[in-house]
C-alpha positions in Angstrom: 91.0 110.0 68.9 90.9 106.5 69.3 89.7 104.5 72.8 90.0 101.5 74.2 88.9 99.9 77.6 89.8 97.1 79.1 88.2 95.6 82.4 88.8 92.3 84.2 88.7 90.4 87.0 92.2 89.1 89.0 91.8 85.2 89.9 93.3 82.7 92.2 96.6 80.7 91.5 94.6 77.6 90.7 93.6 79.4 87.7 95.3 80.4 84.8 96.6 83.6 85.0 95.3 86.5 82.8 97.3 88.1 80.9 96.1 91.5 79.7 97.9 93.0 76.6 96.9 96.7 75.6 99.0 98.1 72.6 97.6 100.9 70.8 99.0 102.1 67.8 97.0 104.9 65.6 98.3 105.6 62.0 98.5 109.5 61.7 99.1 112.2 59.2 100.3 115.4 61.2 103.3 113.5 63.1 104.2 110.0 64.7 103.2 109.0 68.0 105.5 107.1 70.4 104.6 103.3 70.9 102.4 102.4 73.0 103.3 99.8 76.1 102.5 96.3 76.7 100.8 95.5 79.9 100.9 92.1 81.7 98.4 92.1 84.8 97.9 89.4 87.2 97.4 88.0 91.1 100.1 86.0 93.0 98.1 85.0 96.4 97.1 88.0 97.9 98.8 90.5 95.6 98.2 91.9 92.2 100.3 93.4 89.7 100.7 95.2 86.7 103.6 95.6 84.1 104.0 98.3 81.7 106.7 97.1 79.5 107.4 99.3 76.2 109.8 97.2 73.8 112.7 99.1 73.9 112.9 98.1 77.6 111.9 100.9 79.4 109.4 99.5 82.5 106.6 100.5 85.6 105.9 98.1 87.9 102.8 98.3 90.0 101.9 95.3 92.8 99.0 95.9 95.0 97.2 94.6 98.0 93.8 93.8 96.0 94.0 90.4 94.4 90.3 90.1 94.0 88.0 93.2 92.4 87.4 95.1 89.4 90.7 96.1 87.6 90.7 98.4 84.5 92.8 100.0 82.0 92.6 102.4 79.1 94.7 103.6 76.7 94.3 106.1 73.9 96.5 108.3 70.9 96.0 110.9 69.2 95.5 111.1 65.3 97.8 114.6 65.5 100.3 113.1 67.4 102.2 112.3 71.1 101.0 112.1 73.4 100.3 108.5 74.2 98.1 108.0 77.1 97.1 105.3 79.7 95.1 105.0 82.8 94.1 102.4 85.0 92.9 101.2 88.3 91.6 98.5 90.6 89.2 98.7 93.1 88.0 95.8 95.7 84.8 94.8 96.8 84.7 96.6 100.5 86.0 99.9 98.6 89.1 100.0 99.2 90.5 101.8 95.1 93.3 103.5 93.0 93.9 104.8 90.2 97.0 105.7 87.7 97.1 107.2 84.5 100.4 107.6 82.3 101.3 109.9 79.8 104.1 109.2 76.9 105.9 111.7 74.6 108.4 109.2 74.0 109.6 106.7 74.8 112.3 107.7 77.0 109.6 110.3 78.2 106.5 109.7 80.6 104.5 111.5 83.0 103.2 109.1 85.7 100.6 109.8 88.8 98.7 107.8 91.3 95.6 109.1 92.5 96.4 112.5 90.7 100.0 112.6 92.5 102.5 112.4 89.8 105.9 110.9 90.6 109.3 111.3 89.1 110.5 108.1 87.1 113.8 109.2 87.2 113.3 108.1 91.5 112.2 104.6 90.7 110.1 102.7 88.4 108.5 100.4 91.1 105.4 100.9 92.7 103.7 99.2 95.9 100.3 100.3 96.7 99.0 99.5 99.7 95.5 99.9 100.6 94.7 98.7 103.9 94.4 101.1 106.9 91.7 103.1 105.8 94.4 105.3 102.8 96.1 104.6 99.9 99.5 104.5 100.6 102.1 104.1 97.5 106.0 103.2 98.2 108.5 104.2 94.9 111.2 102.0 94.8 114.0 102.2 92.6 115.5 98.0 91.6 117.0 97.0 88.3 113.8 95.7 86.5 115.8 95.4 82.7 116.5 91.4 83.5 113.1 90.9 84.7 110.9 88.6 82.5 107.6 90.2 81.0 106.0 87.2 81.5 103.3 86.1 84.7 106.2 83.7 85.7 108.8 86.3 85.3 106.7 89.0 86.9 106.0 86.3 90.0 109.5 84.6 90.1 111.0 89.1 90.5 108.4 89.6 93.5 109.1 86.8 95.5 112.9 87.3 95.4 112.1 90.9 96.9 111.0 91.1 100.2 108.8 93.8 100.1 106.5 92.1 97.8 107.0 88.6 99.6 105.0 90.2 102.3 102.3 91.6 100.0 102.2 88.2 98.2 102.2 86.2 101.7 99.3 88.7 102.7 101.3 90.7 105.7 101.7 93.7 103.6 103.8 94.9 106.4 105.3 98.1 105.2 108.3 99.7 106.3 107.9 103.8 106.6 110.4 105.7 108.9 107.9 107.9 111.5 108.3 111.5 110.9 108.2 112.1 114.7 111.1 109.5 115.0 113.5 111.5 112.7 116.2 113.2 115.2 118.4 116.1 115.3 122.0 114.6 114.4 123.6 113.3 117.4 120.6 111.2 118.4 119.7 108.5 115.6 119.6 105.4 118.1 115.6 105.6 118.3 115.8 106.8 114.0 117.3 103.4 113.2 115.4 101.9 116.0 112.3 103.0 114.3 113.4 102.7 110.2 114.6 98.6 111.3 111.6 97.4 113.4 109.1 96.6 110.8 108.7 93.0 109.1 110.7 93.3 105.7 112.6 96.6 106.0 113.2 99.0 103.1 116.2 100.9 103.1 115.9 104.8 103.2 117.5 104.4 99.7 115.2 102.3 97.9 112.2 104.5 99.6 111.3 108.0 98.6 109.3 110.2 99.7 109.1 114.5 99.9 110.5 115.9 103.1 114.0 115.0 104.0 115.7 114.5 107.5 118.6 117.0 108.9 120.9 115.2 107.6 119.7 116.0 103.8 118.9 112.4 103.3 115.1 111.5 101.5 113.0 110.7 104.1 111.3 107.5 103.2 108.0 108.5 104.6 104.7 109.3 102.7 102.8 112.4 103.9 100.0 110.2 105.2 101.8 107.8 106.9 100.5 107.4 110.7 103.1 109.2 113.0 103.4 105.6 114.9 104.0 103.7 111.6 106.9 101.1 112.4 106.6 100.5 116.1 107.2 96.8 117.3 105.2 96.0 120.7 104.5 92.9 121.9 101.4 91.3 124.2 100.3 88.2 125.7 98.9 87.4 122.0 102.1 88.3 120.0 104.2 90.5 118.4 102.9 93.2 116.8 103.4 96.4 114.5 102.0 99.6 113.9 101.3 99.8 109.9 101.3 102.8 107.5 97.7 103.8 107.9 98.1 103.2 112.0 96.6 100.1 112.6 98.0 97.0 114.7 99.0 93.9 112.3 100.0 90.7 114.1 103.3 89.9 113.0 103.5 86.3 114.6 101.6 84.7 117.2 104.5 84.6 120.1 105.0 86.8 122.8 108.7 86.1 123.4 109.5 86.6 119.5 112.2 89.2 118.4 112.3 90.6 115.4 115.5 90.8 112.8 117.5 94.4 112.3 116.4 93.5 108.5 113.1 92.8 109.7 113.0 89.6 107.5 112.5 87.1 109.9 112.2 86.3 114.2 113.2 83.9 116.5 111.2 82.9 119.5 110.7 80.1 121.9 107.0 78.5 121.7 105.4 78.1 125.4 106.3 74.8 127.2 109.2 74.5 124.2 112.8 73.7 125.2 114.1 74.9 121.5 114.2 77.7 119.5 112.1 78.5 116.5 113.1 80.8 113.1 110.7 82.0 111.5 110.8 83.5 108.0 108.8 86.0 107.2 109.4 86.4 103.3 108.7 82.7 103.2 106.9 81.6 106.1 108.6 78.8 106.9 109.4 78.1 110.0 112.3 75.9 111.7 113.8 74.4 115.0 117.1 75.4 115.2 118.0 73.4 118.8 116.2 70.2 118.0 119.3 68.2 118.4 121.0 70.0 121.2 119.6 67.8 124.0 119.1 71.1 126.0 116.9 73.4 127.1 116.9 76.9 125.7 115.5 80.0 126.2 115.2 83.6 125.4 116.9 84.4 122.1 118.0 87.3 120.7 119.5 88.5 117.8 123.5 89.3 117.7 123.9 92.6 116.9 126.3 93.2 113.3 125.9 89.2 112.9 122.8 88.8 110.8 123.2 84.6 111.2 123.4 84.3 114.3 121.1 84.0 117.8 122.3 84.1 121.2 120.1 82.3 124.1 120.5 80.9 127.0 120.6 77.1 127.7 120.8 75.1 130.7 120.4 70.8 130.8 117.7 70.8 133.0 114.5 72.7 133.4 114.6 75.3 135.8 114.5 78.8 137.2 116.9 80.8 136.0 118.6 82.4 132.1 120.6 79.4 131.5 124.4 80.1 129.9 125.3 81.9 127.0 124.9 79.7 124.0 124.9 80.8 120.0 123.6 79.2 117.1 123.6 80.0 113.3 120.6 80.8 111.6 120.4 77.7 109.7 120.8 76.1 112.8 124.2 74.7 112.7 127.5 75.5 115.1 125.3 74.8 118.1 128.0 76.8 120.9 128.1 77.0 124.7 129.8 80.2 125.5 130.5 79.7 128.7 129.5 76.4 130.7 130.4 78.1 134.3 128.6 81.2 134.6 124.8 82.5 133.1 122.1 84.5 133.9 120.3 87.8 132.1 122.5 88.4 128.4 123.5 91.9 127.6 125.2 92.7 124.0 127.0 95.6 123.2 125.6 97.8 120.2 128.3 97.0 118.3 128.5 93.3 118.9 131.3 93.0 120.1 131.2 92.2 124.1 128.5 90.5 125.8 127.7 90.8 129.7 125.5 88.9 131.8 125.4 87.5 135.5 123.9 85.5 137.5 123.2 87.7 140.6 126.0 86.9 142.1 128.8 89.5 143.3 131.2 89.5 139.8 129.7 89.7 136.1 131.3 88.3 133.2 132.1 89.9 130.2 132.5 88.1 126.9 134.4 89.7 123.9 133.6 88.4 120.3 136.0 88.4 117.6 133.5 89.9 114.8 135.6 88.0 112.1 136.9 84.9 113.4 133.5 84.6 116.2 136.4 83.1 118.7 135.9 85.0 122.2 137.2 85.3 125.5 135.6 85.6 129.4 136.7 88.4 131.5 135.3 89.0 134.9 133.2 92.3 135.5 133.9 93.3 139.1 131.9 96.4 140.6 134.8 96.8 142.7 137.1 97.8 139.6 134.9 100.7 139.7 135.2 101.8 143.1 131.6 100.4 144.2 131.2 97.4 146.3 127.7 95.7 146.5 126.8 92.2 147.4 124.9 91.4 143.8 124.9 92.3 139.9 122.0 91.4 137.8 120.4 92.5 134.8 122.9 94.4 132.7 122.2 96.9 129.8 124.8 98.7 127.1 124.2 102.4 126.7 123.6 103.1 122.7 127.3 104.2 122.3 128.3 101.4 124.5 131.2 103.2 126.7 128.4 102.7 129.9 127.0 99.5 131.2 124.0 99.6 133.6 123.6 96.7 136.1 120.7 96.6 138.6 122.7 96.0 142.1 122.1 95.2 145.6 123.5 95.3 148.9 123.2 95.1 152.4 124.5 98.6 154.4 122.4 97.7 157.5 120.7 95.0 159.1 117.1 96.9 158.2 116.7 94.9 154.4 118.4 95.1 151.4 119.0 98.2 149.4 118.6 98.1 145.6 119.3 100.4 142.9 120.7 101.2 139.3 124.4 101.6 138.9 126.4 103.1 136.1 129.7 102.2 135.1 131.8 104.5 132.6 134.1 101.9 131.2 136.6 103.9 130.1 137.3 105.7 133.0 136.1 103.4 135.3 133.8 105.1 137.6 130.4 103.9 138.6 127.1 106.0 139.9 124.7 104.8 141.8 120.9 106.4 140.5 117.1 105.0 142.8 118.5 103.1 145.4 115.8 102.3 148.1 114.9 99.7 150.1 111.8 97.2 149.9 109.3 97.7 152.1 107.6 93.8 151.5 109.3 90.5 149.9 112.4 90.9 147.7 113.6 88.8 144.6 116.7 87.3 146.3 
């Protein structure tokens, strides 16, 4: 048997870019042994990678979080025969490691493990290891990777057209695991989605195996090891934040206010003391103004549900307490729109994306309904009294996740002894309301 090592070092973009070629052939007697794969390693920023590219087209991918360290690989035949053999690794200089090893009968054949766990091929031929966190945690994805170029440009030009590597490129390495604790008998998938969305570059239960499934049959994206709070968003006076694979917090941008996309691609957010709003990319990390030339000042976006390009916000002409009115913009920061130019206050949409409500604690709501195809809309008052309740003020309104209830916080005045406040409930479709907490402040109020 025949052996041959290979080890070197990843560098910096300013340098050229190694390219490691290991093809092993062995003449033998007893039988023929399957052609051995070219491999093409390099770094992109803070990434590395790895292509395994046998000539008849047949490919692995590997990119990893360890630009910088000691990368190996091996490969050997045998002078009787298949099979072919590789194995490999990388390890950084604070410890963090991995390692792979590949086994070829032929070449439509291959047995493939990382860190002794094999994986099926037949799942998906692209790997992301991710090494922070304290664990090595390996995400199988399944892409088209016959048009991709075996070249370092190639290689580079396919991982930053693919969000999940953008963010190990940029450095984020924000990965996207569904909690196991978050999977929900069927019925009950509002916090599921909630869970499998809010992450920075989302991949879709499809693209992401893994070896338990949910009730509903479906492959449950999760790794065994991944932390049971993997995916949660939070925010704080520093930022907003998530929970990564191996449990840790990651910053995902430095703004309170931020919201993060349902692809979890990109957020908008209004910097402190700024009357505009911001995009930011996260695949790209560009960011943009999308109100610069409004003349206004706006305020608290958020994304609109089923619309992907568009941000809702409020926007007033002057500075000043208050939610401002309803106002839209497009991603890309054109069709600047003031929804309505009479009423504001708190925005509420609808989980399908359909209606809007908001008010300005004042006795009637407003309702907006969207067109989701032509985006035209119309303004309908939302009076309490519809519903058989009659209070003094509406504020605050919130969709129930199958949107037939709207919440609004209420007020009134029964007696001279203070104002009473409390939660009411309205079933829109058989328009009833219930009133749930009401009590009465004991000390200053907010009207």
């Amino acid at each position: 048997m025949k052996f041959l090592s290979t080890h070197f070092s990843r560098h910096s973009r300013a340098l050229p870019i190694l390219v490691l070629s290991i093809f092993v052939l062995v003449a033998c007697s007893s039988g023929p042994t399957p052609p051995g794969p070219n491999s093409i390693g390099g770094v992109v920023e803070m990434s590395g990678y790895l292509l395994i590219d046998w000539q008849d087209g047949q490919r692995i991918l590997i990119w990893d979080d360890i630009p910088y360290g000691d990368q190996g690989s091996a490969s050997s035949s045998s002078t009787s025969g298949p099979p072919f053999q590789q194995e490999g690794g990388a390890q950084s200089a604070d410890g963090r490691h991995y390692e792979y090893s590949l086994e070829i009968s032929d070449s439509q054949q291959a047995d493939f493990t990382i860190d002794g766990k094999p994986y099926d091929l037949e799942r998906g031929k692209l790997f992301l290891i991710h090494t922070t966190g304290g664990a090595t945690l390996v995400e199988q994805l399944d892409p088209d990777l016959t048009g991709l170029s075996p070249t370092n440009d190639g290689i580079e030009e396919f991982g930053r057209q693919m969000p999940q590597i953008a963010a190990m490129i940029a450095g984020s390495d924000l990965v996207t695991p569904t909690p196991k604790s978050a999977v929900e008998p069927a019925g009950s998938t509002a916090r599921y989605e909630e869970l499998r969305t809010a992450s920075a570059l989302d991949a879709s239960s499809e693209a992401v195996t893994g070896d338990e499934t949910d009730p509903t049959g479906a492959a449950d994206p999760v790794q065994d090891d991944a932390h049971p709070s993997a995916g949660l968003v939070y925010r704080s006076d520093d930022g907003l934040w998530i929970i990564d694979r191996g449990g840790e917090s990651q910053l995902i941008i430095d703004q309170p206010n931020a919201r993060l996309s349902p692809d979890g691609r990109a957020v908008v957010f209004q910097p402190e003391y700024d009357p505009d709003i911001w995009l930011a990319d996260l695949t790209t990390a560009e960011k943009r103004n999308l109100t610069e030339s409004s003349g206004r000042f706006n305020s608290d976006p958020q994304w609109w549900p089923g619309q992907q390009d568009l941000i809702i916000f409020g926007s007033s002409e002057e500075l000043g307490p208050g939610y401002g009115y309803p106002t839209v913009v497009q991603t890309d920061g054109s069709d600047y729109r003031i929804l309505d130019q009479e009423a504001g206050g708190p925005l509420a949409l609808s989980p399908d994306g359909q209606k809007l409500a908001y008010g300005s604690f004042a006795q009637v709501g407003k309702i907006y309904h969207q067109d989701i195809y032509t985006r035209d809309g119309a303004t309908e008052p939302f009076d309490p009294a519809d519903y058989g309740l009659s209070v003094e003020k509406i504020f605050q309104p919130a969709w129930s996740p199958d949107g037939r209830h709207l919440a609004w916080e209420v007020s009134s005045s029964p007696d001279t002894s203070g104002w009473s406040l409390g939660i009411a409930v309205f079933d829109l479709e058989v328009k009833t309301a219930e009133l749930f907490h009401t009590f009465t402040p004991m000390g200053g109020g907010m009207f």
